[in-house]
C-alpha positions as CSV (number, residue, x, y, z in Angstrom):
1,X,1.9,7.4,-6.3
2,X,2.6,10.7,-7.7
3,X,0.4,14.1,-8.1
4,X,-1.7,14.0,-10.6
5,X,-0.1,16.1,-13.9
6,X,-1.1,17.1,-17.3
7,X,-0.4,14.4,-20.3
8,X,2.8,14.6,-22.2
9,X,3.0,13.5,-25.6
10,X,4.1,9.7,-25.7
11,X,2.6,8.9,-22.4
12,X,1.2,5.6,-22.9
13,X,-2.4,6.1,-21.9
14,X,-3.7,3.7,-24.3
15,X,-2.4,1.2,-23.1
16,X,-3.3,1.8,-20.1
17,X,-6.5,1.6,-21.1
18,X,-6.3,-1.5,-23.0
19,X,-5.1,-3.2,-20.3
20,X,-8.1,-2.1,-18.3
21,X,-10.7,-3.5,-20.7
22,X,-8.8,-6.4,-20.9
23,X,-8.9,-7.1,-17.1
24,X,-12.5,-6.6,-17.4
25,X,-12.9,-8.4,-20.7
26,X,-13.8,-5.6,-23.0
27,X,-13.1,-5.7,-26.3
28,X,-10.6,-2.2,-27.5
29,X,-11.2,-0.8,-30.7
30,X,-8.9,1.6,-31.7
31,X,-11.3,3.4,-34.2
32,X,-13.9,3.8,-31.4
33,X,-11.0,4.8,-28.7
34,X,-9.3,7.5,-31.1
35,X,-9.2,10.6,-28.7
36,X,-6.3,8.5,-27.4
37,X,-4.4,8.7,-30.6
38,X,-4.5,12.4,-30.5
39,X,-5.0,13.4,-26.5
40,X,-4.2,17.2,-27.1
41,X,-6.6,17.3,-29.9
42,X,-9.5,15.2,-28.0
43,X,-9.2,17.3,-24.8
44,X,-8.5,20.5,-26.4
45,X,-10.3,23.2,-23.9
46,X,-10.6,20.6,-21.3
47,X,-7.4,18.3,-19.5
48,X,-6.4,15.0,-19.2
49,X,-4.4,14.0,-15.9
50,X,-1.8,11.1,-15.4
51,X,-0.9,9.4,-11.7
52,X,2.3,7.4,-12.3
53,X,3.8,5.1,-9.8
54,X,7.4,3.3,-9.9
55,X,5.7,0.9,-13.1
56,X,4.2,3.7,-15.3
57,X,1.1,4.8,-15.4
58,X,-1.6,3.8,-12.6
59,X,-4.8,6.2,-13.4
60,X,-6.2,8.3,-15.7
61,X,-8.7,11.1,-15.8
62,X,-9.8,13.5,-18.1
63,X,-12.6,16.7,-18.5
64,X,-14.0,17.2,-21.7
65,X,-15.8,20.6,-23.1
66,X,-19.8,19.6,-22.9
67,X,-21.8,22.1,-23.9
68,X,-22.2,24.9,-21.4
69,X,-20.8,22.1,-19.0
70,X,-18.3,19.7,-18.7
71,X,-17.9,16.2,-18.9
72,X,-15.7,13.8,-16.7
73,X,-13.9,11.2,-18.7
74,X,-11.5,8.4,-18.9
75,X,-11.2,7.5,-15.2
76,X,-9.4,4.2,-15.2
77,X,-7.2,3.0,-11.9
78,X,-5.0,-0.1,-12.2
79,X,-5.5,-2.3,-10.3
80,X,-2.3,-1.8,-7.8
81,X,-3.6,1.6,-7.7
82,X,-7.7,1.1,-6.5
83,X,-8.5,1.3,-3.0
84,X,-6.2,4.2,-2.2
85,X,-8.1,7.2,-2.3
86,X,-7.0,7.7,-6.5
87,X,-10.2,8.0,-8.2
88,X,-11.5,10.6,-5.4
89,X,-8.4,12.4,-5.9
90,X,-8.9,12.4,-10.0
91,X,-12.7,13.2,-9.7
92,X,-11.9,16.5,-7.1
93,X,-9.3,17.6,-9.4
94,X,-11.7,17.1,-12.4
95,X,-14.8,18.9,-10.5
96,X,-12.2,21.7,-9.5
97,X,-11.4,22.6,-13.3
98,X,-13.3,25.7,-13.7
99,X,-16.8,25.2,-16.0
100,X,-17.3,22.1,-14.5
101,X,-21.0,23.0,-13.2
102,X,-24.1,20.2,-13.5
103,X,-23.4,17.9,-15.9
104,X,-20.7,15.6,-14.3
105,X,-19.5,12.5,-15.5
106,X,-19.5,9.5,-18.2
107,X,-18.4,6.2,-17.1
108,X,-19.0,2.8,-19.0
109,X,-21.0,1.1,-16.3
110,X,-19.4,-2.5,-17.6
111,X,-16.6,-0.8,-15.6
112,X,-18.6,0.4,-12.7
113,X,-20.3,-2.5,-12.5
114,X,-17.0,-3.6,-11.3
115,X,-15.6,-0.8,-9.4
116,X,-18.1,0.0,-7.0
117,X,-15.5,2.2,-5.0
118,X,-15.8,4.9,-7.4
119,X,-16.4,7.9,-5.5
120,X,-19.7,9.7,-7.4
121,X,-20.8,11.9,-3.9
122,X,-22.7,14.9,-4.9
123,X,-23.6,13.2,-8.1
124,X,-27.1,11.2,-9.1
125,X,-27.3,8.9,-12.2
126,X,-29.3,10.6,-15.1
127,X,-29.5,8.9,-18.5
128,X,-28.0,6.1,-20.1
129,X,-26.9,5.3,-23.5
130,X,-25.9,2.1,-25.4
131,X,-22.1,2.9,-27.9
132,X,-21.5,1.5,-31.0
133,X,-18.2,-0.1,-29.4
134,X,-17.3,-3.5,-29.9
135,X,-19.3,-4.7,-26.3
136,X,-22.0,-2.3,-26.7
137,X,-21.3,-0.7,-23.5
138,X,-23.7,1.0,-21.6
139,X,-23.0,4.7,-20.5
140,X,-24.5,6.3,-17.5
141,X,-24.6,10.2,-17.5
142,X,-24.5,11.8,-13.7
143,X,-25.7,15.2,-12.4
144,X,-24.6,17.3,-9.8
C-alpha cells in the first residue's frame, strides 16, 4: 500500500466505486454519482485522496466544503485493502485538513452496515437522511 496522495486526472475512482456497490449489491447511477465525472470540480476547496497498491486503486477518501465545516466523503476500501489500518489512515488525513471542525462525516450506512471496522472515534451519529439514488440509501451524519 502506498501514501495516500491527491487525485490525478484519469485515476479511475469510479470504478472503484462501482465495484464497491457491486460487492455490496448497490445499484450505481452515474447521474446520482457525478462528482466522480468531474473530481476537481466536485472537491473544489476541499481534497480527494487515492491509496494505490500493486492492482490500482485500493481506497478512496475525500473532504468536501460544508458550510462553515467540512464534510468527510467517499471512503471506500477494497476489499484486499480492509483490515489494515486504511480507513483510519484516510479518516486522520481527512480530519487533519484544516476547517475540518464539528461536522464530520457522511457515509451510506448500506455500506457501514457492512464495514463495521470503520474507525468513527471522536465521532457520534447525528441525523440521517434517505437519497434519491437508485437503493434509497440511507445516510448517517456524524459529529465531533
Amino acid at each position: 500500500m502506498t501514501i495516500p496522495r491527491l487525485y490525478r486526472p484519469g485515476d479511475p475512482v469510479r470504478e472503484h466505486v462501482k465495484g464497491i456497490y457491486e460487492e455490496f449489491g448497490l445499484a450505481f447511477d452515474d447521474a446520482f454519482e457525478d462528482d466522480l465525472s468531474d473530481v476537481p470540480r466536485a472537491y473544489a476547496g476541499g481534497a480527494f485522496w487515492v491509496v494505490e497498491d500493486d492492482t490500482g486503486i485500493a481506497a478512496t477518501a475525500a473532504v468536501v466544503p460544508y458550510g462553515a465545516a467540512r464534510l468527510v466523503k467517499r471512503i471506500y476500501v477494497a476489499e484486499r485493502a480492509r483490515r489494515a489500518g486504511v480507513a483510519r489512515s484516510l479518516l486522520r488525513r481527512c480530519a487533519g485538513l484544516r476547517g475540518l471542525r464539528a461536522d464530520g462525516a457522511l457515509e451510506r450506512r448500506a455500506l457501514l452496515a457492512r464495514a463495521p471496522a470503520l474507525p468513527f472515534g471522536g465521532f457520534r451519529a447525528r441525523a440521517t437522511r434517505v437519497l434519491a439514488d437508485p437503493d434509497r440509501s440511507v445516510e448517517r451524519y456524524f459529529r465531533r
